[in-house]
N, C-alpha and C positions, 0 to 999 in steps of 0.2 A: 454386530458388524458396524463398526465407525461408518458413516454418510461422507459424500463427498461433495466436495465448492464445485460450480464452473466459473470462471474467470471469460470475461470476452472483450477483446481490446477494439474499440473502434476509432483507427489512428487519424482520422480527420479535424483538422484545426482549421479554424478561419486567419489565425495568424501562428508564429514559433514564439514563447514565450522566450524571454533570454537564458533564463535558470534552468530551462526545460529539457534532457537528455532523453526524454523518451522518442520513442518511434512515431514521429506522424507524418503525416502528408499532406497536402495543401488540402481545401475543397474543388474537387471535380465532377461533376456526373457521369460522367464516362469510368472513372477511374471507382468510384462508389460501387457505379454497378457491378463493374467488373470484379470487386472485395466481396459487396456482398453475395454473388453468386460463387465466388470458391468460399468465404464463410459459411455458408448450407451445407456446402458439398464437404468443410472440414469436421462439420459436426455430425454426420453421417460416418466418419470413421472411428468413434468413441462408442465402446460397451460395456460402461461400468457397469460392475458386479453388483453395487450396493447404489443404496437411492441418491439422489442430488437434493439437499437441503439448503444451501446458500448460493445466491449467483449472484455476479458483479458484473456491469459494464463499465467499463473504464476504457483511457485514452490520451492523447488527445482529448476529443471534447464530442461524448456520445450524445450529449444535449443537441446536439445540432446534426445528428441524423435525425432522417427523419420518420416522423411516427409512423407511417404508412410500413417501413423497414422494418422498425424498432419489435411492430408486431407481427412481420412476416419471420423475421428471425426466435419469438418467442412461440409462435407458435409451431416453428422447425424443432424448438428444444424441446418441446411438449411431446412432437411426434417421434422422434429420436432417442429420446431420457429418462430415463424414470424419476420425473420432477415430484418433489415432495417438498416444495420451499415454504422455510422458516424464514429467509430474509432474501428481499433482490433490492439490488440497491444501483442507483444510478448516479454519474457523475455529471456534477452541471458546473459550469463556471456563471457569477453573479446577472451576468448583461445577460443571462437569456433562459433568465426567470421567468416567464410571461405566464397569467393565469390559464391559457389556453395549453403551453405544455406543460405545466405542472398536472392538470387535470389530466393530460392526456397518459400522461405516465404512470397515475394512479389506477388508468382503467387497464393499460396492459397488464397490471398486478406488480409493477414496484412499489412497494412499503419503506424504502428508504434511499434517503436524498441523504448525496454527499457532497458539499459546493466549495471548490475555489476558492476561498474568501483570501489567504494571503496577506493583506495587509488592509489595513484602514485609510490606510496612508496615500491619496493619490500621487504623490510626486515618487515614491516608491514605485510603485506598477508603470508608474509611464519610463521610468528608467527598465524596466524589465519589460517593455514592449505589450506591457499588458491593459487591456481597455479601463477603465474606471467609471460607473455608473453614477451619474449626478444622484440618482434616486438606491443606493446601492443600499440604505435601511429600509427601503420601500421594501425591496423586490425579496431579501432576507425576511421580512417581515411574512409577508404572502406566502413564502414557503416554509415556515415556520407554523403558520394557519392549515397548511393546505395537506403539507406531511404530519405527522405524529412522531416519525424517528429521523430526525434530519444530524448531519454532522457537519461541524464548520473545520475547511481546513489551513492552518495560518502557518507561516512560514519565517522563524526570527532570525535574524542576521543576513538582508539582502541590505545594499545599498543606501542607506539614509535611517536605518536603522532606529530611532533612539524614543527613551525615553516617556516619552509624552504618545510616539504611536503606539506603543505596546501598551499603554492606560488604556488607549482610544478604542483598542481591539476588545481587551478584557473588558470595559465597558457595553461595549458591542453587546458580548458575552453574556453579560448579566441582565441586560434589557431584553435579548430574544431567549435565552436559554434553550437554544438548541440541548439535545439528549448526547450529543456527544460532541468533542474537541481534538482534533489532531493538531497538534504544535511540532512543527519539525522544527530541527537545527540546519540549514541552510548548508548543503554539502559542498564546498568548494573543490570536492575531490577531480569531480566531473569534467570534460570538453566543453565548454559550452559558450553561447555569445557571450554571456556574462561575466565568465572567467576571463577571457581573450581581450574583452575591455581593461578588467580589473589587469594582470599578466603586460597591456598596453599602456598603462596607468591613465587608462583614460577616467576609471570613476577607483574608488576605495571603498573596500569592505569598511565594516565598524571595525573597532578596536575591540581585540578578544575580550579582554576586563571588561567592556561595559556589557558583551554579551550576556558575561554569565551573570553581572547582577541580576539584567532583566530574564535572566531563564530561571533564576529563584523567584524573581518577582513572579514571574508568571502560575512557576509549581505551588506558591504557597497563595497566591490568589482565586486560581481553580478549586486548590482545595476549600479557603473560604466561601466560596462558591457553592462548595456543595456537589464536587466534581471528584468520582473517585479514579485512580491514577491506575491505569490497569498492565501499561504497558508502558517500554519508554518514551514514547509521541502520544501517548493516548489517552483520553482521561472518558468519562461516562456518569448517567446520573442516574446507572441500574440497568444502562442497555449497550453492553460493548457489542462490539463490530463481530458478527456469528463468521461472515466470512474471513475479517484478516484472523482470525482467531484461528482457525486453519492454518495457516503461514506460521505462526508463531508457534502450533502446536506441532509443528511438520506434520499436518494430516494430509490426507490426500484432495488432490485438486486438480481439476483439466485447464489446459490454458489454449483457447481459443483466440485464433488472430493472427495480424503480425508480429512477431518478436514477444506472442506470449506464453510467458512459463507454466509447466503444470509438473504434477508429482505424485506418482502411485506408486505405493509400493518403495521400493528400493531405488527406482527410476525415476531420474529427474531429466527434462528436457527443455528447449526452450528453439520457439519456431524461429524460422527464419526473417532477418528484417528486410532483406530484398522482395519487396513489390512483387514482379515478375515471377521470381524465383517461388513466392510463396504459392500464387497464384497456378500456374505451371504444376506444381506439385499437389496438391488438390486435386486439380481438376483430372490428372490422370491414377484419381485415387489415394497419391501417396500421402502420408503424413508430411507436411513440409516442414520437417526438423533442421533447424540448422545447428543443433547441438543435443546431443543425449547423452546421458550415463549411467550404468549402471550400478549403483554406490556399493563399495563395501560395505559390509559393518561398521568397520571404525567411520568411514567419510558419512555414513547415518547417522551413527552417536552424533559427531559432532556437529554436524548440520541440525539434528533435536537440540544439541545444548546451545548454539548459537541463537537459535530465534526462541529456545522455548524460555531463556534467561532474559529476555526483553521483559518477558511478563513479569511483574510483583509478584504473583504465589511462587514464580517459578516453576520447578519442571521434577514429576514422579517417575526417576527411570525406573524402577521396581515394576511399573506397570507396562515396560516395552519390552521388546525382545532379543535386547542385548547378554551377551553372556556373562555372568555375575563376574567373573577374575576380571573381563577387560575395563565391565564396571568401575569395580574396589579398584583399578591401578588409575583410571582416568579421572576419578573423583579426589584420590587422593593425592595426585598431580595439582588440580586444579584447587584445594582446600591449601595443599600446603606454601603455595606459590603466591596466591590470594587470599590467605586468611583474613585480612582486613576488610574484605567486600564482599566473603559470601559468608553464608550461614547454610549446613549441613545437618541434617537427619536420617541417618539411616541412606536411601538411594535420594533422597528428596534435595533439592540445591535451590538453593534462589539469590539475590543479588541484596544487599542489606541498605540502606539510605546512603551510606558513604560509596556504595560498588555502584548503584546507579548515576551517581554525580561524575563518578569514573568510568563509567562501563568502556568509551573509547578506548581507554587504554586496557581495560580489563580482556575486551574482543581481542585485540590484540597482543595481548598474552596468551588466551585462548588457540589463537594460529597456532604459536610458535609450541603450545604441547600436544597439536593435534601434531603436525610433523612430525615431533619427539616421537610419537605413539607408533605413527604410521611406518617410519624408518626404523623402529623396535621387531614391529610386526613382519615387513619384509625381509630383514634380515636372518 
């Protein structure tokens, strides 16, 4: 029996980044307490079948609850879970690195640090409302000492973009050599302050062309690096991320929090982001869902092929539990429409160096024969 993720969102920020669409909330003590006692009370209503091997705290900014919490919460999942953890990993942003909580996190039993880092560049961050550490090789440095599986996470194409910062990063890079690297592409899809400025013309994204030089620049200096590329954003030096490996695998995962997603089974849900609402619903035992489904077959396949195609090996449907015809007609949709960017084996599929350069528009090829499929099937 496949093991399952927990996922735990601790939506507390000391500021809103500008990029930032996730769910947080200011810092309150009032409002903390008030989280963390329906967070207890929502982990109380989970009874996985199978063991819990990876857990995440993520956010906001779960570096700045505090430890007194951090481990009254871990030892609620203890009491509640059949914990059997290969990785817990915690989220910290750079300013609050301090030897005191890096140690402290090591004794609740997190083994891996995932940090913020975003840019090198301070005039970058301070346009996206975000703090910039005068000592920010220090503090990377000490938790590079201090973890043994740490990941850095950088974000290309915000505001000021260019050149000389993306060296400054990958430099970074190669003098701490963290174990792992996330490099997103900077979503502009999103609402956010950042957008509203850029939409305001009050600042300017980069010009798309120089994006994508520096995102080759980037894919083929990680690899000189010594960095293997395991996912689209993701690269490792022998220790990919056990938890998003879940996500990407669609395996099963609980999502604790506000506005956090989980998936078992066939069922995917995702809590509610009203405060109140989430709160209220807990406490009178319920699950505070503000969205559930229960997937068909087909909305499964193609939720497997959407994330399990991020990854380079790609994805074995032979080994899920889809029915071979719906199989052979969805594969051979997606080969023949895309033969240029995937490579096929039997049930096995993966994305080839030209499909990942493309994957954008590949994903969204992908919609348009999930539809095809789906309005075949109903009719």
């Amino acid at each position: 029996m496949s093991k399952t993720g927990v996922y735990v969102h601790i939506p507390f920020c000391a500021r809103k980044c500008t990029y930032c669409d996730f769910c947080t909330l200011e810092v309150d003590d009032f409002a903390i307490e008030r989280y963390h006692y329906a967070l207890k009370r929502e982990i109380e209503l989970y009874r996985p079948s199978g063991r819990i091997d990876t857990l995440y705290f993520g956010g906001g900014s779960p570096s700045i609850y505090p430890s007194s919490l951090l481990r009254d919460l871990i030892e609620k999942l203890k009491e509640s879970l059949p914990l059997d953890l290969k990785e817990a990993t915690i989220e910290s942003n750079p300013w609050e690195l301090t030897v005191d909580r890096l140690r402290s996190w090591q004794k609740l039993g997190f083994n891996r640090l995932s940090i913020g880092v975003q840019s090198t560049d301070r005039d970058i961050m301070r346009v996206c409302n975000r703090p910039f550490p005068d000592d920010l090789v220090e503090r990377l440095t000490r938790a590079v000492e201090i973890f043994d599986n740490v990941n850095f996470d950088f974000i290309l194409g915000l505001p000021g973009e260019n050149r000389i910062n993306v060296e400054n990063s990958l430099k970074l890079i190669e003098t701490l050599k963290p174990e792992h690297i996330s490099y997103y592409m900077f979503d502009s899809d999103h609402e956010t302050g950042l957008m509203t400025a850029v939409k305001n013309a009050i600042i300017e994204l980069p010009d798309s062309g120089l994006i994508d030089e520096l995102y080759n620049t980037i894919v083929k200096s990680l690899k000189r690096l010594g960095y293997e590329r395991y996912e689209v954003s993701s690269w490792s030096n022998g220790r990919p991320s056990l938890h998003n490996l879940k996500y990407w695998e669609n395996s099963d995962y609980i999502g604790l929090g506000l506005s956090a997603g989980g998936h078992l089974g066939f069922t995917r849900y995702l809590n509610s982001e009203d405060f109140d609402l989430y709160c209220a619903a807990v406490n009178e035992g319920k699950k505070p869902l503000g969205y559930v489904r229960e997937n068909s077959m087909v909305q499964e396949l193609f939720e497997t092929l959407f994330m399990g195609l991020r990854l380079t090996r790609g994805l074995d449907l032979s080994k899920e539990v889809y029915p071979a015809e719906l199989l052979e007609v969805v594969l051979d949709k997606i080969v023949s429409r895309n033969y240029k960017y995937v490579e096929r084996e039997g049930s096995a599929l993966r994305l080839n160096a030209r499909g990942f350069e493309m994957s954008r528009s590949f994903f969204e090829e992908l919609i348009d024969i999930k539809e095809e499929i789906e309005s075949a099937v109903s009719s």
